[in-house]
Every structure is written in C-alpha cells, then in structure tokens.
BAFI-3210 file (N, C-alpha, C; in Angstrom, 3 decimals, decimal comma, padded with zeros to 6 digits):
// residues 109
n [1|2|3|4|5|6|7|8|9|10|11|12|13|14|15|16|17|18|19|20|21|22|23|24|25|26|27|28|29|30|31|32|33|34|35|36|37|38|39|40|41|42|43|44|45|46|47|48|49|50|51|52|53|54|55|56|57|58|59|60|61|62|63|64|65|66|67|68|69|70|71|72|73|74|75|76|77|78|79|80|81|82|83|84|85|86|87|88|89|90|91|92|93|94|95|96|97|98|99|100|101|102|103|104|105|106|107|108|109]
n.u [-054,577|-053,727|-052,018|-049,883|-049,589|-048,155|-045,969|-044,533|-044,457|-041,996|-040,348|-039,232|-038,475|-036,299|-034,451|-033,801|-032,056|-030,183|-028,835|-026,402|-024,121|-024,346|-022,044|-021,527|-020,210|-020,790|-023,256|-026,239|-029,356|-031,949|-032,907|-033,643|-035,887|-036,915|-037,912|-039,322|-041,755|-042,846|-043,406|-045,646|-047,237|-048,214|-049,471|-051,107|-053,281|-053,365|-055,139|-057,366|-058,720|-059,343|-061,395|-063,288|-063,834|-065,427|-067,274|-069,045|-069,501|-071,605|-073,198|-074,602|-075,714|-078,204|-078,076|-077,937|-078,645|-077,141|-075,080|-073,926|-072,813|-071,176|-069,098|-068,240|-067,189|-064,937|-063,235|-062,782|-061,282|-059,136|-057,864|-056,991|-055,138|-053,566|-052,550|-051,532|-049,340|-047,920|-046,692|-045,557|-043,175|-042,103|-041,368|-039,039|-037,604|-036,890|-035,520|-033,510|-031,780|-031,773|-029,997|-027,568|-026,872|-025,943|-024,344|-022,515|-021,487|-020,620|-017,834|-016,703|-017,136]
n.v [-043,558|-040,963|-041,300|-042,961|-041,538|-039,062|-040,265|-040,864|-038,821|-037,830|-039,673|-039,052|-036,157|-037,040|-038,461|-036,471|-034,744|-036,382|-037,602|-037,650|-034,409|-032,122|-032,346|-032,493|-035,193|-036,831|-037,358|-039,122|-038,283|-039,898|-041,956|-041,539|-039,919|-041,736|-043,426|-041,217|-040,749|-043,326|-043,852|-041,850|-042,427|-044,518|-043,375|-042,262|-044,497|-045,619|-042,989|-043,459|-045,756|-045,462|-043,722|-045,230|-046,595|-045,425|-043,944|-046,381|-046,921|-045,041|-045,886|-047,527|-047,256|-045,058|-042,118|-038,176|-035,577|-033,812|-034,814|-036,508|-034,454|-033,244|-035,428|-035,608|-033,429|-033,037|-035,207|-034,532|-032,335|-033,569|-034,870|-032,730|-031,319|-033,850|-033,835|-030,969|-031,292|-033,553|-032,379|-030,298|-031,386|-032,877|-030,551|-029,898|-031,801|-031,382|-028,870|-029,344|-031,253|-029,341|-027,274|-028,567|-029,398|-026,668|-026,328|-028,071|-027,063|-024,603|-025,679|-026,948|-029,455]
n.w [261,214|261,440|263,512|261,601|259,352|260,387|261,935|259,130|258,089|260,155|260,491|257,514|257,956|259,704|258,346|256,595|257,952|259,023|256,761|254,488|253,935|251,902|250,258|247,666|246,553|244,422|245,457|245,595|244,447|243,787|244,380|246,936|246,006|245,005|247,352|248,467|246,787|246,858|249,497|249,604|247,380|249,466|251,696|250,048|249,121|251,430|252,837|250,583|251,417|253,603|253,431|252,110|253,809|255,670|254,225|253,455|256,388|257,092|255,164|256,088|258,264|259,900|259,285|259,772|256,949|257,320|258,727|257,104|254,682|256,445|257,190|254,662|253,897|255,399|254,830|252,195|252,879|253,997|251,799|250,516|252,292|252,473|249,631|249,466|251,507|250,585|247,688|249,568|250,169|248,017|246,785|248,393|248,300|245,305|245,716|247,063|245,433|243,169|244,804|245,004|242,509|241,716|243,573|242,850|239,975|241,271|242,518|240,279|239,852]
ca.u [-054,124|-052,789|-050,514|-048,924|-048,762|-047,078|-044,531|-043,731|-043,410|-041,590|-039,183|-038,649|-037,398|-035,074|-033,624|-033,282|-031,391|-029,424|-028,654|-025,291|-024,242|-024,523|-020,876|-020,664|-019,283|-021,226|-024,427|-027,523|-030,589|-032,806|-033,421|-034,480|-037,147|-038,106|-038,585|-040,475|-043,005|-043,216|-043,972|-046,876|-048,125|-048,706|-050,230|-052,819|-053,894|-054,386|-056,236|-058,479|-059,293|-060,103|-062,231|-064,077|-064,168|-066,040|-068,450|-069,561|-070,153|-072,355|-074,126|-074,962|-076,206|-079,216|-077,386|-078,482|-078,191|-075,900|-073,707|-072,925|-072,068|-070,260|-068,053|-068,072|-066,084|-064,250|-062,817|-062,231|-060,189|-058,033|-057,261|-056,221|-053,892|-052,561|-051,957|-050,302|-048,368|-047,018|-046,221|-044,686|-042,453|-041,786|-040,453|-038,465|-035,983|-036,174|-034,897|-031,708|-031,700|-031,565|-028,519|-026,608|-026,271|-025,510|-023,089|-021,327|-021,342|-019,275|-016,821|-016,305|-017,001]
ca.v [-042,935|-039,773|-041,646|-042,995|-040,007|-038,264|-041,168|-040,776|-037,048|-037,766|-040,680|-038,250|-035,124|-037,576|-038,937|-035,621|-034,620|-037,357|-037,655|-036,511|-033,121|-031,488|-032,075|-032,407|-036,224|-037,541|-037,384|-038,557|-038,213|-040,322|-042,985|-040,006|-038,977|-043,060|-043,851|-040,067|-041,630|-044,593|-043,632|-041,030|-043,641|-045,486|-042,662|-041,746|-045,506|-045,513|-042,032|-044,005|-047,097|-044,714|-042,884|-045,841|-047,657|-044,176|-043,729|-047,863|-047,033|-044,156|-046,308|-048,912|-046,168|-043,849|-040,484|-037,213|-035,050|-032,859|-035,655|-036,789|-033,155|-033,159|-035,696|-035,591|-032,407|-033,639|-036,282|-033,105|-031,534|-034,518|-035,215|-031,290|-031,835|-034,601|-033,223|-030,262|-031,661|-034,201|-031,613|-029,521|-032,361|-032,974|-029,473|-029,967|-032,648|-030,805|-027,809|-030,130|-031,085|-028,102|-026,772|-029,829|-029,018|-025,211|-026,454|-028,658|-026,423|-023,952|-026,359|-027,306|-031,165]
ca.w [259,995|261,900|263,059|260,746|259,047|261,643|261,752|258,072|257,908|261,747|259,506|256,376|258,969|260,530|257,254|255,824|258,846|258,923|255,463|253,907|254,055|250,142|249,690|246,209|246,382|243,746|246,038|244,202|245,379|242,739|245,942|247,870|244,885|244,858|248,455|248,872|245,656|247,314|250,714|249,403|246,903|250,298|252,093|249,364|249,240|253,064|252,854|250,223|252,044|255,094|252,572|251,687|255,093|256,160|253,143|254,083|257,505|256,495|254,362|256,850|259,497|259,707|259,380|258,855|255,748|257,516|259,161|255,690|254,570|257,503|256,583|253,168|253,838|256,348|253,719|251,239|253,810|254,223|250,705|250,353|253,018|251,931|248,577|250,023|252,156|249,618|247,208|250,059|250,532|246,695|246,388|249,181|247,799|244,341|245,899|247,084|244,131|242,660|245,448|245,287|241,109|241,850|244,467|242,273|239,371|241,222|242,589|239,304|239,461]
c.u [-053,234|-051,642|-049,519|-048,657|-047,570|-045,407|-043,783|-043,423|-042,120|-040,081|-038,078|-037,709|-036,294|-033,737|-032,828|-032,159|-029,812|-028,314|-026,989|-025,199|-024,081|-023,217|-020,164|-020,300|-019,985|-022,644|-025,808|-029,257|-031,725|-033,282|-034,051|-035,748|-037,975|-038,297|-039,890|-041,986|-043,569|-044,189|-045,451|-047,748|-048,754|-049,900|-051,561|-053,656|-054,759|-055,708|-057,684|-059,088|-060,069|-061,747|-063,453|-064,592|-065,538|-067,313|-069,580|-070,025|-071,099|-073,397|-075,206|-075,533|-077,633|-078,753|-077,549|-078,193|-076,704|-074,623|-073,269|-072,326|-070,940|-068,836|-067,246|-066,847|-064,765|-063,111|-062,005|-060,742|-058,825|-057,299|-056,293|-055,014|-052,755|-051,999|-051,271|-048,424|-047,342|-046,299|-045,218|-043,357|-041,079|-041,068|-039,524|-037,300|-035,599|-035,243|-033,594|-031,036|-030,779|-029,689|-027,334|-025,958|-025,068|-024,196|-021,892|-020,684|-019,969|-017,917|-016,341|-016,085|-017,978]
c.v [-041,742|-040,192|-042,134|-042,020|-039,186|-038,938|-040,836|-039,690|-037,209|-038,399|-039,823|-037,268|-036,090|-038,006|-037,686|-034,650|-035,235|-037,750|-037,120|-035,472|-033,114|-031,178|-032,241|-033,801|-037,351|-038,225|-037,721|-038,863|-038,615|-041,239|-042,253|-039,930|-040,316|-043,716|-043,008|-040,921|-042,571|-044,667|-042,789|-041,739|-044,301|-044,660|-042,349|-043,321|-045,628|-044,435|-042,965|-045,177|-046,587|-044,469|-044,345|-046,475|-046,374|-044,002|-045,450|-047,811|-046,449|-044,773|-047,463|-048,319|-045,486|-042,857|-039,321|-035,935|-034,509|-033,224|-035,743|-035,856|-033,141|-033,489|-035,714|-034,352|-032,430|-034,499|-035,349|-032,788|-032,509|-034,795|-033,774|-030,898|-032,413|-034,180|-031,840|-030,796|-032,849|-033,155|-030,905|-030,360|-033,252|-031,660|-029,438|-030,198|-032,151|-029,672|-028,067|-029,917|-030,410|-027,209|-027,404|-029,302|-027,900|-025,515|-027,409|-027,983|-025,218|-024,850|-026,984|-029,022|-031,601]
c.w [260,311|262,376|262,607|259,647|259,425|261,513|259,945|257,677|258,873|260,619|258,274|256,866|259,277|259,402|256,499|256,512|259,026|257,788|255,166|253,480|252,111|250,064|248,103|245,749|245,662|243,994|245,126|245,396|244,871|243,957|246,742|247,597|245,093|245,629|248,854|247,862|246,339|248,519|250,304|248,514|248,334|250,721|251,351|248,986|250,616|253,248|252,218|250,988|253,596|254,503|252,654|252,855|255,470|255,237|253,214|255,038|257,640|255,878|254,924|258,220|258,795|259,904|258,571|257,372|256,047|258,150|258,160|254,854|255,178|256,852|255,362|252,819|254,232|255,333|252,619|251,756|253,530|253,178|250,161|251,107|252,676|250,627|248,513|250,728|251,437|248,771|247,719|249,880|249,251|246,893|246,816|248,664|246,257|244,720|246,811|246,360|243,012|243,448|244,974|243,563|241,052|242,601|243,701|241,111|239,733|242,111|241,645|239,113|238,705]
res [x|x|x|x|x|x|x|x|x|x|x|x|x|x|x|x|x|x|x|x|x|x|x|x|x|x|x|x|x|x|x|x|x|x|x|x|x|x|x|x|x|x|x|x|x|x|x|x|x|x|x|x|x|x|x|x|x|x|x|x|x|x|x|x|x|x|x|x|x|x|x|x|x|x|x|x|x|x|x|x|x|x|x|x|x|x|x|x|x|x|x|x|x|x|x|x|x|x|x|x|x|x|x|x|x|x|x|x|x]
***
C-alpha cells in the first residue's frame, strides 16, 4: 500500500513538473482536477480494503485488547494522512488554477 502510494504522489510530482509551463495558451487544467479525483478515489478504496483485510485478520486471531487499540489507531492515523495529504494535493492544482486565471487576466487574454 506504501508503495503505491509513494508511486502516485512520486507520478503526480513528475507530471506536475513536466506539465506545461502557466503560459496562458488556453491551458486547462479540468483533466488535471479529473485524473487527481480519480487517482485518490483509488487510493481511499485501497486504504479501505487494507482496512478491512486488517480488521478480518484480527478477528480470526487471539489478540489482545491493546493489540486491537493498537491498530485500531494505527488505521486512524492512516486515514488522517491520507485525507491530508489528498487535500494537500487538491489545493495544490487549485492554487494553479487560481495563477494560471491571474496570469491570464493580466495578459489580457
């Protein structure tokens, strides 16, 4: 799961890198907004299916109060993460977005 994480933050840096410079040339960035959706729709599916594979194995074990605390937190953590780190990621391309307007605005196109 980490790494494919890794890889799709790793994928997103490279694209956004890569990407065309904010010249103004009619740039849109709505494909941007609905691959990012897409890709984090994926991610919070995988998180869940982890989630659940993990709460099954748990259930099928003798484990003590405080293992299942344990993880139970553990699991917390991960989803807080991930919902950071999506968000971070969301703001990101609004605040293109957002330039790319400003930048066309004063070039007057």
């Amino acid at each position: 799961m980490r790494k494919s994480l890794i890889w799709a933050l790793a994928s997103f840096g490279a694209a956004l890198c890569l990407s065309p410079p904010l010249a103004g040339q009619g740039y849109d960035l709505r494909p941007e907004l609905k691959e990012l959706k897409q890709k984090q729709k994926e991610e919070r599916n995988a998180l869940k299916l982890e989630e659940k594979y993990r709460r099954q194995s748990l259930k099928g074990q003798n484990v003590s109060r405080s293992e299942r605390i344990r993880v139970k937190h553990e699991m917390a953590q991960q989803r807080r993460d991930l919902r950071t780190r999506q968000k971070d990621a969301l703001t990101v391309l609004k605040d293109r977005r957002r330039q790319l307007k400003e930048y066309q605005k004063q070039s007057g196109r």
